[in-house]
N, C-alpha and C positions, 0 to 999 in steps of 0.2 A: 472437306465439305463446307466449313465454316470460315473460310479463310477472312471474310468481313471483320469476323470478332477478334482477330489481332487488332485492338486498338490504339494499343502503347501503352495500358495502363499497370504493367507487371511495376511499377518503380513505388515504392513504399510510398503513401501520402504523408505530406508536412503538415495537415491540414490539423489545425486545435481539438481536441479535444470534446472541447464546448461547443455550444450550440447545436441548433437540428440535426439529425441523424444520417448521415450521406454514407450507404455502404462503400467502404473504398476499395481500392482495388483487390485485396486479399478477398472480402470480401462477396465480389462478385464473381459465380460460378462460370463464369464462360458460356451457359446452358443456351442463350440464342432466343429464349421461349419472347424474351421481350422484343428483339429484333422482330422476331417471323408476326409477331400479331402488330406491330406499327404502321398507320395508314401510310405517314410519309415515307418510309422506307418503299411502302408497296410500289409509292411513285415515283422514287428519286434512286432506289436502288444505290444509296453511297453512305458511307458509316456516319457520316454528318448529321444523319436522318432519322437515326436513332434515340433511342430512350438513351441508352449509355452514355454515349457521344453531348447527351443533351443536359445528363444529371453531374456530368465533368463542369460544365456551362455552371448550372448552381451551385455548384459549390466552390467556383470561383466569385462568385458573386455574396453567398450567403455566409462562406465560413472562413476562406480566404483575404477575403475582400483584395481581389484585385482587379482591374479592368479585363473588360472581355474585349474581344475584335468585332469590327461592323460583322465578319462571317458569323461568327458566335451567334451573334446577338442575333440576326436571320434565322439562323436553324432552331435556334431559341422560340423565336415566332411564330415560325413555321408547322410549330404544334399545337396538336386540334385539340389537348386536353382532353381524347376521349377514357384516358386512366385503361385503357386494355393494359399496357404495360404491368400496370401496379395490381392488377388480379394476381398476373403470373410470376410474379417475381418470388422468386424461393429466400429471399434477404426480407421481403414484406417490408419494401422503401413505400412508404407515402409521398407517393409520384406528386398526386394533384397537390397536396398542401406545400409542399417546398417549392414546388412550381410557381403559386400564388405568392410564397412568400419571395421567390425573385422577383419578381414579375413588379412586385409594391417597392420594392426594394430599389427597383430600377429608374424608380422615379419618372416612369412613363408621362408624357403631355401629350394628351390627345389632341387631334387636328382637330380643326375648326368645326369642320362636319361632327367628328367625333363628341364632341362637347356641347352639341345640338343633341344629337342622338340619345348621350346620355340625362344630358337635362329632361328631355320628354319623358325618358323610362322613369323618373325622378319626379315628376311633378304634373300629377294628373289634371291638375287646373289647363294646364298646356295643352294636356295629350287632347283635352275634351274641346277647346278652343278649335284646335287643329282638324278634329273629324268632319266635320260637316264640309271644310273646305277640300279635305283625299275624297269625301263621299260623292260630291260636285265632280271633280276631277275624273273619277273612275269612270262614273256614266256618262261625260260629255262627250265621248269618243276622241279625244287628243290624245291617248296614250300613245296612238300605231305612228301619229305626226310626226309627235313630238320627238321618239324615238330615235326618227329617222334626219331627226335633225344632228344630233352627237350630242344636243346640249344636256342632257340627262349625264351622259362619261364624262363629260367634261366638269360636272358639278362634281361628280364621282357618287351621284345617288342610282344608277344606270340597273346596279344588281339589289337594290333596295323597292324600287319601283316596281322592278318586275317581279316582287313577290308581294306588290300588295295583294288583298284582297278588300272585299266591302265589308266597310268597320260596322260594330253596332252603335249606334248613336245615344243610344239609352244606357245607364248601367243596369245593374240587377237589383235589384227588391233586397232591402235590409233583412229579411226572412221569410220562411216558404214553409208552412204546416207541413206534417205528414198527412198521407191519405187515406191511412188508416189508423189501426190503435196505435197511438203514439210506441216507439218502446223505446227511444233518446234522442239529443241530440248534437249535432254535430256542427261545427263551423267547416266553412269552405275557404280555403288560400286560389284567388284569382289569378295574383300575379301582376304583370303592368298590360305588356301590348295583348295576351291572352282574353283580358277582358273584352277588349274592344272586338278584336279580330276574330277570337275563337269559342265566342259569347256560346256559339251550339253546341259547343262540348259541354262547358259549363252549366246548359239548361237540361243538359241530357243527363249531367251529376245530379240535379239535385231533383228532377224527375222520377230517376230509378232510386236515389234515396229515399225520399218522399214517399214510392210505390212500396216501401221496406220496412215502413215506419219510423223511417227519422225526420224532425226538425229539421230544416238546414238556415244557420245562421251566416248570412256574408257581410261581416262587418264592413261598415266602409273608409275605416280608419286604414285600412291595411295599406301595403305598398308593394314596390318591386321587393322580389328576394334576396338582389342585390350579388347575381351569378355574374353578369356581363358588366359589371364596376369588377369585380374581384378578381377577372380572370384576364381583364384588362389593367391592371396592373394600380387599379381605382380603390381607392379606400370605399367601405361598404357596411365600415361602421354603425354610423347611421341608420341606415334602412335596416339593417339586423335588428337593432333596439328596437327602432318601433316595430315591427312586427313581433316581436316576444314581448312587448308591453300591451300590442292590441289583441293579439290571441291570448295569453295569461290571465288578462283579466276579464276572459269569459266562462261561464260555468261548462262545460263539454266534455262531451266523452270521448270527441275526438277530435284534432285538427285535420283535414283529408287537403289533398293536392291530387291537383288531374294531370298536370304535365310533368315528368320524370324529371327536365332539365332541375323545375323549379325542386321539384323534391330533392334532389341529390342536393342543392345548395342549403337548403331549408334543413334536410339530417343531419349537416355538418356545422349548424350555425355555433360559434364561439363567443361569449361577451362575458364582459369583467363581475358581472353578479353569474356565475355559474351556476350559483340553484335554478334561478329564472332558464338561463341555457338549457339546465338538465329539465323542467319541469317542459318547457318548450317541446323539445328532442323526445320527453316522454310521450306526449298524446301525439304526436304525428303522426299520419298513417299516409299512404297510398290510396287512394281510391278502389282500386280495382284491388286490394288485397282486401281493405273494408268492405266491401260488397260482396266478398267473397267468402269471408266470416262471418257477415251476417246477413248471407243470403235464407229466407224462410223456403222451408223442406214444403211449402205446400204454393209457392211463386211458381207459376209456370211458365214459362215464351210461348210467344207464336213462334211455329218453326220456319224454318228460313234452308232452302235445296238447295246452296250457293257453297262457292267455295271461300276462304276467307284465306290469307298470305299475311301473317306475323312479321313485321319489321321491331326486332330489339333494340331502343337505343342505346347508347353508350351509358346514356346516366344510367337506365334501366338493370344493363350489364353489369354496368364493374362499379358502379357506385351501389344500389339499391337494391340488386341481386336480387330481385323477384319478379323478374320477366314469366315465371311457370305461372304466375297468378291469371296474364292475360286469356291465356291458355285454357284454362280451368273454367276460370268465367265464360269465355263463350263456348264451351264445351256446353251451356248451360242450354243453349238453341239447338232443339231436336232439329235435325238434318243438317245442319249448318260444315262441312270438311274446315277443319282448322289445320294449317300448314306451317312449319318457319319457313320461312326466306332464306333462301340460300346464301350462307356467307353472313349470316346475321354479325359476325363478332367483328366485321369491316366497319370500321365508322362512314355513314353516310355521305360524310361534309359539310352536313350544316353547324356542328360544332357551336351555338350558340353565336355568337356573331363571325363565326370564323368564314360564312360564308360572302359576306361583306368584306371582310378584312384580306380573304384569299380566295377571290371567287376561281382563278384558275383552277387551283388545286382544288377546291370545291367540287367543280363541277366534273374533277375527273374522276374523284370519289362517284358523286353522283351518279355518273354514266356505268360505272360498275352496279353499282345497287340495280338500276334502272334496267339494266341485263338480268338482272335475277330476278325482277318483277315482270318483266315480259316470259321469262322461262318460267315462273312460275304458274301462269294462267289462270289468274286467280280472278273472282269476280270483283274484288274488292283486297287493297293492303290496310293493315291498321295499321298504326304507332301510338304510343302512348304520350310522346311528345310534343310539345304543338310546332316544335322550330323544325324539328326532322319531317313531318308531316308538309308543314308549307313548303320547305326546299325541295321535297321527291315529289310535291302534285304540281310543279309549276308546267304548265299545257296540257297535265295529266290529267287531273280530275277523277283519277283511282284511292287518293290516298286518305284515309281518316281515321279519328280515334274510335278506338273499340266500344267508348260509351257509346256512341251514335249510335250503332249497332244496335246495340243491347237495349238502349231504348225506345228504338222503333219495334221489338218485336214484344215490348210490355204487350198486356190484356188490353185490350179496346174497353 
């Protein structure tokens, strides 16, 4: 039945002792559970495609230190990082952190393009220059043109473009009272392109906070999280610090995150003063878990007759395991049918830049999901993500975060 899972790896490993933790081959149960949940297996169907196949790859690189093959290195790539692997795994390998640490290890140099992309996510002075000339851009009608000229594929911006949307040109207000009796407060993690792009999500967080009675403070010191440096094989040093030096030195009850991607980066953050780390990791929360904790027994919604279709991301999934929270929360709108999506534990393909970096396989991801959003007949998908949200509503216009929701049907 499993004839895939003869890999070759019955031969005792040479591998040291020392260093990261790579279950070898005695090791590992034969059980399959990691094959059968891998996107790219779904697609490629050959043992290359694997988790197993993939974690042989680091530990040739991590504990071995010997060269891997151009093939290696590809199927190496080729992964979406969405950690389903490392839920199921009966050895409990920390997939995503030895992943990152080949990945840095590999001494990655991004392309040209790449090294634009990442500066912007880096340095909001840029990003903010830059908006007003995509906001020109969007509404001039040159995109259907310009498209059709190839010169977009041939910059290789082609699958970048076609997920803009209309930025906000403003940022957000250093602080937002509550609307009623105070009872805390709390700061909000933005993120980098989130602010600009997903500004509604954001106004929806501190809206229904605000409706709850908390504070919301949005420093403007903050920065990227610093996922798409670290998963790209980028040091992300840096941006860790400053954000555990610009959250730390606020008084709060809580740090909140609206997009899952960023939170799974942000729960794992690691730096050389670890109390700061630990004090960091301590006040972090979720949004939709916070709001859900401290939702007031006397808040009501307008109800809403609609059906509503749950997309779980991957960070949501297998990093931050509190996908039941979204659930619960709009449970919270009388009339409102709340559903999963079929096949939730599939990664989508947007994979945080993985949809840039491998739009093909991307988009075949994609057209699976896009089948379970059509079978589902929902009036509306949420996600909690903001990358998984923009990849699944591109011509759709179905897909958004469950804040919107929720706070449209506040009290008038």
């Amino acid at each position: 039945m499993f004839e895939f899972m003869d890999m070759g790896f019955d031969q005792a490993s040479e591998a040291p002792v020392s260093g990261p933790y790579i279950p070898d081959a005695g090791e590992c149960l034969r059980c399959g559970m990691c094959v059968s949940t891998c996107p790219t297996f779904r697609l490629f169907q050959t043992n290359e495609e694997t988790p197993r196949s993939r974690i042989r790859t680091i530990s040739k690189i991590l504990v071995e230190n010997v060269a891997i093959t151009a093939d290696e290195r590809q199927h190496l790539d080729n992964c979406l990082q969405c950690r389903a692997c490392e839920t199921v795994c009966p050895s409990k390998m920390a997939y995503g952190e030895l992943f990152d640490q080949a990945r840095l290890k590999l001494e990655i140099t991004p392309s040209w393009l790449g090294k634009l992309a990442l500066g912007l996510i880096e340095n909001k002075r840029w990003r903010m220059r830059l908006l007003p000339g995509l906001a020109v851009y969007l509404k001039s009608g040159l995109q259907k043109p310009l498209r059709r000229t190839g010169l977009l594929k041939k910059l290789g911006v082609a699958e970048a473009e076609a997920l803009l949307g209309k930025p906000a040109l403003k940022g957000l207000a250093g602080h937002y009272p509550a609307k009623i009796t105070k009872r805390g407060q709390v700061a909000l993690f933005t993120g980098c392109i989130a602010e600009h792009f997903d500004q509604e999500t954001l106004q929806a967080a501190i809206k229904l906070l605000n409706s709850i009675g908390y504070d919301v403070t949005v420093p403007p010191q903050q920065g990227c999280c610093g996922a798409i440096h670290q998963h790209n094989g980028q040091a992300a040093a840096s941006l860790i610090a400053n954000n555990i030096a610009v959250f730390n030195a606020l008084e709060m009850d809580a740090v909140l995150h609206a997009a899952t991607g960023c939170g799974a980066m942000l729960s794992e953050y690691q730096h050389e003063d670890a109390e700061a780390a630990g004090l960091f990791r301590q006040r972090l929360q979720d949004i939709n878990a916070f709001l859900l904790a401290h939702w007031p027994d006397d808040q009501r919604l307008q109800a809403l007759p609609k059906k509503v279709a749950v997309h779980e991301p991957c960070s949501q999934r297998n990093v931050l395991k509190n996908q039941q929270t979204v659930y619960n929360l709009l449970a919270k709108i009388p009339e409102l049918e709340v559903a999963a999506l079929a096949n939730n534990p599939l990664c989508c393909g947007a994979g945080g830049s993985y949809m840039l970096t491998h739009p093909d396989n991307a988009a075949q991801l994609r057209d699976l999901k896009r089948q379970a959003i059509t079978a589902a007949q929902a009036d509306w998908v949420v996600s909690s993500n903001f990358g998984c949200a923009v990849f699944l509503d591109v011509d759709a216009d179905k897909v958004s975060h469950p804040l919107l929701i929720l706070a449209r049907q506040l009290p008038i």
